[in-house]
C-alpha positions as CSV (number, residue, x, y, z in Angstrom):
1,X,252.5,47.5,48.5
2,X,254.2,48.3,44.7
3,X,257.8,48.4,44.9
4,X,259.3,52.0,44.3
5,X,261.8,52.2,40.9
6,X,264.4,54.9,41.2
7,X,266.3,56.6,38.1
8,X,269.1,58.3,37.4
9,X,268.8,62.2,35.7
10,X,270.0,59.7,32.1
11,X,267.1,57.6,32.8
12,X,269.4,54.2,33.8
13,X,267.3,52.4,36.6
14,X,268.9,52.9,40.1
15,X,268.8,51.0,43.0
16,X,267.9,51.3,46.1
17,X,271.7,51.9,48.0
18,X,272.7,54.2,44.5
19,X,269.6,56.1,45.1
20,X,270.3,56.7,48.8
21,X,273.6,58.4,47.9
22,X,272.3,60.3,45.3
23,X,270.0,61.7,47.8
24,X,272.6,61.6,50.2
25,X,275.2,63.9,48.3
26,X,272.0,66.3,47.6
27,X,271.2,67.3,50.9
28,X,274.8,67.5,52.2
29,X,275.4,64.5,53.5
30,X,278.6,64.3,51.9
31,X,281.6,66.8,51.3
32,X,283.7,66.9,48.1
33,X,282.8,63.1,47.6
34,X,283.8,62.2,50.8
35,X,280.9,60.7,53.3
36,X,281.2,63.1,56.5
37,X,282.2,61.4,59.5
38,X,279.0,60.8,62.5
39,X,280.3,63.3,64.5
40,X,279.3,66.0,62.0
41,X,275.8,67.3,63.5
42,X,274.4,68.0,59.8
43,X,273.9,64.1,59.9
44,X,271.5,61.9,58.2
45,X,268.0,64.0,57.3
46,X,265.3,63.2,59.4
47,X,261.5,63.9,58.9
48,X,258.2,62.4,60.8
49,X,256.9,59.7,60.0
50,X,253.8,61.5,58.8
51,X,255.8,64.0,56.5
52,X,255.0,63.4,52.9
53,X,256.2,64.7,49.7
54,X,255.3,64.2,46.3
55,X,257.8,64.4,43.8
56,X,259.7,66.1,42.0
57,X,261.2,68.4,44.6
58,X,264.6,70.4,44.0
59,X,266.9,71.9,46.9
60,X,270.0,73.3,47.3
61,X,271.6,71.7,50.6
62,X,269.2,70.5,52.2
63,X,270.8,70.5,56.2
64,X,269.3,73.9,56.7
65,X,265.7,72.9,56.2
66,X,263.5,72.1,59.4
67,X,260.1,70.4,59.3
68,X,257.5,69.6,62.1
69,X,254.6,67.1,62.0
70,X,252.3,66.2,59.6
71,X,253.8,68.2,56.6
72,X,252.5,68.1,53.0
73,X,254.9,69.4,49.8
74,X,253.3,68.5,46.7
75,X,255.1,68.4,43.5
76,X,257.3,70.4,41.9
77,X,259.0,72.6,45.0
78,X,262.1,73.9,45.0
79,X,263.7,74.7,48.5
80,X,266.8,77.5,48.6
81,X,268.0,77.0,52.2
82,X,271.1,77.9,52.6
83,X,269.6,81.5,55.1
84,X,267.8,78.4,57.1
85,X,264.0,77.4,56.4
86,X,261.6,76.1,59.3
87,X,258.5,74.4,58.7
88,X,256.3,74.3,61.3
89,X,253.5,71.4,61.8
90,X,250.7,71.0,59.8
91,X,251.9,72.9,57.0
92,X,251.0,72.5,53.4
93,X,253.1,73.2,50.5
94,X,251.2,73.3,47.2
95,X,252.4,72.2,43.7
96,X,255.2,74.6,42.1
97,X,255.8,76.6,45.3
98,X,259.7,78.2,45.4
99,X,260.5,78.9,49.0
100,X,264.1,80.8,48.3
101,X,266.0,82.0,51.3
102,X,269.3,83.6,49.5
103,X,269.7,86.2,46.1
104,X,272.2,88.6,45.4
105,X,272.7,92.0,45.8
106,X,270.8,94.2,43.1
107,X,274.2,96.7,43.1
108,X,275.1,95.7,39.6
109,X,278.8,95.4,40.8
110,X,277.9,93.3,43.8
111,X,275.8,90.7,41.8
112,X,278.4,88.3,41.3
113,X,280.5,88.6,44.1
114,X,278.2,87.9,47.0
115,X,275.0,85.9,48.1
116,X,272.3,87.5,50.7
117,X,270.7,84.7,52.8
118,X,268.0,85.8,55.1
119,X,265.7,82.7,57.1
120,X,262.3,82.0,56.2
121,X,260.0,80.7,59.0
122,X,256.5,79.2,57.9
123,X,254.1,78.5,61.0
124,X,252.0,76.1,62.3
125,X,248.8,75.2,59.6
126,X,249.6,77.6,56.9
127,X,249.0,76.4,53.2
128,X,250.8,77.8,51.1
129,X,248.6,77.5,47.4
130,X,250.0,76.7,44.0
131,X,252.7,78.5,42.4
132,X,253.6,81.0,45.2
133,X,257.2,82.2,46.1
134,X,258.2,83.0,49.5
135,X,261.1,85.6,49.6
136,X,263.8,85.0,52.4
137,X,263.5,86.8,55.6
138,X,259.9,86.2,56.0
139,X,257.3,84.8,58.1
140,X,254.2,83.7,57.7
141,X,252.2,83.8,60.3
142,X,249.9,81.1,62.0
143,X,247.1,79.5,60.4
144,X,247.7,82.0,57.3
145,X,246.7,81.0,53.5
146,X,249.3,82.7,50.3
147,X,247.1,82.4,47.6
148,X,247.9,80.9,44.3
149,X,250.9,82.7,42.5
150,X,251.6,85.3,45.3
151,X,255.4,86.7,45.8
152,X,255.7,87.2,49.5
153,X,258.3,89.9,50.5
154,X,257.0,91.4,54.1
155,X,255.9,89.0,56.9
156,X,252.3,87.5,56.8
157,X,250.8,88.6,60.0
158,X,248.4,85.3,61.7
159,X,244.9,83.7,60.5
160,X,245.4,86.4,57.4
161,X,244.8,85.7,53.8
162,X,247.7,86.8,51.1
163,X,247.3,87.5,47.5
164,X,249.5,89.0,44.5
165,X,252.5,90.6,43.7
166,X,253.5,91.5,46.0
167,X,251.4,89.7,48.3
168,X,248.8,92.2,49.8
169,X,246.7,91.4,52.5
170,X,242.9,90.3,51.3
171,X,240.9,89.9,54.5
172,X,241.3,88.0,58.3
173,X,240.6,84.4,58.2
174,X,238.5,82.6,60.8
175,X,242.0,81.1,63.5
């Protein structure tokens, strides 16, 4: 087995403990520099053993995500979490997929001053195709499929096919 090589955003090689607290701080593992004591339940992230992810993937926090069994994320995800995200097992997660659980208010004069988070929840064996975006306060159903480049906004109902934007229901699929 090849020996993974981490670097740094400047391109400097990283080691293995360096890269573990980079990733550490990212996820919340640590508070204004400060390594959070054991006791603190957001803890150190824990996936499956049979959870993979291909890189790059971008978050912001990282605590507020929960993932089942046998998981795929391909490349190039970004994960908002901070209204909570739950991945259920055997989910898959194509390339370029933004799964964004907070936004602002569209009252011009409450842009700035606020954040609106609302929970995402992805069910069991969904695929979620390249390029889609998943809007906070949704579900999608069981055994669904968002096609390529969809916005979801409303709930995905089960074993349902999603397209467009917004995403429409296309047609029942086989569950």
């Amino acid at each position: 087995m090849k020996d993974i090589a981490w670097f740094a955003s400047d391109g400097a090689e990283m080691t293995d403990a360096d890269w573990q607290v980079s990733f550490a701080k990212s996820v919340g593992m640590f508070l204004n520099g400060e390594e959070l004591p054991p006791a603190i339940t957001r803890g150190e992230p824990k996936v499956d053993d049979s959870f993979l992810l291909a890189p790059p993937f971008y978050t912001i926090g990282g605590p507020d995500i929960s993932v089942g069994r046998n998981v795929f994320v391909n490349q190039n995800c970004t994960f908002y979490d901070l209204g909570g995200l739950y991945i259920a097992d055997d989910v898959m997660i194509g390339p370029n997929v933004s799964i964004i659980t907070s936004g602002h208010p569209i009252d011009p004069s409450q842009r700035r001053a606020s954040v609106v988070a609302k929970p995402i929840v992805i069910e069991r064996n969904v695929w979620i195709a390249a390029g889609a975006t998943i809007i906070g306060g949704v579900t999608v159903g069981e055994n669904s499929v968002v096609a390529a480049g969809s916005v979801v906004t409303k709930n995905v109902p089960p074993n349902t096919l999603v397209g467009g934007n917004p995403a429409k229901i296309i047609r029942s699929i086989g569950g």
